[in-house]
N, C-alpha and C positions, 0 to 999 in steps of 0.2 A: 555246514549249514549255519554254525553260529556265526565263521567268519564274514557270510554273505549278510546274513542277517547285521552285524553291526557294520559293513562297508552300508549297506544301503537304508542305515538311521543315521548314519555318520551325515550320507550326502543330503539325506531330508534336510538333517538340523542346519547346514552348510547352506543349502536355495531359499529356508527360509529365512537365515539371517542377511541373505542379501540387500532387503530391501532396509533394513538397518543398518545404513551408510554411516561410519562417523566423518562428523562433520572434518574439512580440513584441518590441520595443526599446523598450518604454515605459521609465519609469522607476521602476518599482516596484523593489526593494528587498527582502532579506530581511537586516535587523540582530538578531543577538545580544542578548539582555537577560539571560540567565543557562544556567549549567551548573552542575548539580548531582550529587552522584556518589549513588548510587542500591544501596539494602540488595537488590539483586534480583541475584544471578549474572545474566550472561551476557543482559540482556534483549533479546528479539527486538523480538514485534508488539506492537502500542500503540493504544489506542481513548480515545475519549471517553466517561463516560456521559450519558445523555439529560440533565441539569443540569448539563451543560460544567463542572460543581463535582471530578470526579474522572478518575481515567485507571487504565486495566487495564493489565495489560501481563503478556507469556508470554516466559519463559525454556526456552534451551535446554536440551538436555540435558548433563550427569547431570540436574540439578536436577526440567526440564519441569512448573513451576508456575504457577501463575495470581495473579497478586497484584490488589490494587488499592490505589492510590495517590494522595497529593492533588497538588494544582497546581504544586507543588513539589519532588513526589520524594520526601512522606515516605510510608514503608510504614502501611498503614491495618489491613492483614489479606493473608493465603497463605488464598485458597481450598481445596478439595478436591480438586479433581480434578488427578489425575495422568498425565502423557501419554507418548507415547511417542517423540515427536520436534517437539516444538511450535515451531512461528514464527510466527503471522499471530491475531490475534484481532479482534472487531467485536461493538462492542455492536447490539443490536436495541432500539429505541424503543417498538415494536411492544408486549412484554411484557417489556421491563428484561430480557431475559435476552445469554448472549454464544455469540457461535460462534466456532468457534476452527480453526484447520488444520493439519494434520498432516502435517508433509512426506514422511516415509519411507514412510508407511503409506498416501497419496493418500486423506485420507477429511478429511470435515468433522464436528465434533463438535459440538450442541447441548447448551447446559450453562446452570442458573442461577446469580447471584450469587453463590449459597454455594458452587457446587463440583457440585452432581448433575448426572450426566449425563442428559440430557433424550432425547436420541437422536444415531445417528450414520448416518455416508451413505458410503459407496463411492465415488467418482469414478472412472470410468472414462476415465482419460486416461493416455495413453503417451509419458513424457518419456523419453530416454533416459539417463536419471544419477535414482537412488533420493534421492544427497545433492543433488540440485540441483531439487526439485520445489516443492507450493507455498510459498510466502515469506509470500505477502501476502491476507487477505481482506477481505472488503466487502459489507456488505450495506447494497445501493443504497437512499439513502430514495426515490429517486422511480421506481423500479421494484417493489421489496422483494425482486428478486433477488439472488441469493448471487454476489458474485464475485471471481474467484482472479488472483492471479500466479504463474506456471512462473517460479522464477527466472530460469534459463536451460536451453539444451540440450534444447528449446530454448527461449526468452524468449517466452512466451506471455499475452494476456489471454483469461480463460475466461467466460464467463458461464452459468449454471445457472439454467434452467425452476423453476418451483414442486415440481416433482417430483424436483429435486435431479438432473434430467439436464442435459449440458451442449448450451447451444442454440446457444452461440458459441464459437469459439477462432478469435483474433485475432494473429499473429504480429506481435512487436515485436522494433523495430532500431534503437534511439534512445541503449539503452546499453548496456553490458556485462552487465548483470545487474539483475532487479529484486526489490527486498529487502522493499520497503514499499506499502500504497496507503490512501488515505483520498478522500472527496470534498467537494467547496465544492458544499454547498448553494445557494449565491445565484447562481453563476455556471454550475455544471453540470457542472464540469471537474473532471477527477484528479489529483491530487495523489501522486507516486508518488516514490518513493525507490532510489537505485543504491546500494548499497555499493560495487562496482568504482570504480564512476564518480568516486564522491563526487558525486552532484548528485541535486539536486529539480527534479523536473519537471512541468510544470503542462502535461495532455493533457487533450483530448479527439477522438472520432470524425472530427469536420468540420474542425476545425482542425488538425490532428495537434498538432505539439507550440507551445503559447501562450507559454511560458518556461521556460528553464532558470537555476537557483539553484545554485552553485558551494557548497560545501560541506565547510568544514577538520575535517571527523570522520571518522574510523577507522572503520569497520564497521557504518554508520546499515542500523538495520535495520525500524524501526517508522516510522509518521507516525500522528500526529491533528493534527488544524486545526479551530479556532473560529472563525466567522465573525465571530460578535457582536462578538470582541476583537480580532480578526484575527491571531491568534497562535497558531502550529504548533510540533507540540512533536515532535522526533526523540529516538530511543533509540538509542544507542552499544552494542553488544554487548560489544567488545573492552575499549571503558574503564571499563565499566557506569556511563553517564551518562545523563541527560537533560537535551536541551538545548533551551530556550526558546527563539523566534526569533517576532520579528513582524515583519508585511510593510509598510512604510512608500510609500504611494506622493506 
């Protein structure tokens, strides 16, 4: 009996550490190629557009603008549209246009290139902190659904139906806070950003977390990632920078 008795705590303790994956140990690598300091106050979220040629990016408030920018950092054009508490943007491939989130107000905005608003959406979701809602959006290319990061308070992944209701809410405990999200097309994984933390973190469902990227920036609060060059590019709020990095494996 005691033998069976410790085979079947043995295997408890064994199913429940499953879901404590450690992360990769390969040797992939995130090196620095440049930081450039950036005409944008306070820049939050950060996207790619569909010819990996340009990058959007939304500032906090006072400002709450939509810029878009080249590879570099230099200002191209200030959009229209005006927000009320902006962190998170995502271009759509779909028809060139961008969504963007709204922290204080819990809505997502459909907007095109120039600035119009195209339409907006309510999210009915209950964090407990107004300053600590969403951070981060995504619109999945291989779903085409909308999805969010709850900062914190709690640290949530959401994902939203075609109908703009939410069909998932996923609780996350990997960092302090999540600031940022983007995804790797070729792999399938997210790519998500702490500001607490200072770390990048490469997640997905099955895997929980693939790798963690240590990070000497202040208040990273955006990501985009190109596959083709394999270089991510974070936005600094506090230093208003953007800083290039690619993944050398």
């Amino acid at each position: 009996m005691k033998l069976r008795w410790f085979m079947g705590f043995s295997f408890i303790l064994t199913a429940c550490s499953l879901d404590e994956i450690k992360p990769d140990e390969s040797k992939s690598q995130l090196v620095l190629i440049e930081s450039v300091s950036l005409e944008v106050p306070e820049p939050s979220g950060l996207t790619l557009n569909n010819g990996a040629n340009a990058l959007y990016v939304v500032s906090d408030p006072p400002d709450n603008s939509v810029y878009k920018l080249d590879l570099l950092g230099n200002k191209i054009k200030k959009l229209s549209y005006y927000g009320d508490d902006l962190e998170g943007i995502s271009y759509d491939n779909r028809d060139h246009t961008l969504w963007i989130a709204e922290e204080r107000l819990r809505e997502v905005v459909h907007i095109d290139t120039l600035g119009n608003e195209l339409e907006r959406f309510s999210i009915n979701f209950e964090g407990t902190s107004s300053s600590s809602g969403f951070e981060g959006i995504l619109l999945n290319p291989s779903t085409n659904n909308i999805v969010l990061l709850n900062e914190k308070l709690p640290g949530t992944f959401i994902e939203l139906d075609s109908s703009m209701n939410i069909s998932l809410e996923y609780a996350l405990d990997f960092a302090s806070d999540y600031s940022g999200i983007c995804f790797n097309t070729t792999s399938g994984n997210y790519l998500i950003v702490s500001d607490e933390s200072q770390e990048l973190i490469e997640w997905n469902f099955d895997k929980r977390i693939i790798k963690t990227y240590s990070l000497d920036i202040e208040k990273a609060e955006g990501v985009a990632y190109n596959p083709e060059t394999d270089r991510i590019y974070i936005v600094s709020d506090s230093e208003q920078k953007l800083y290039i990095y690619e993944f050398q494996h």
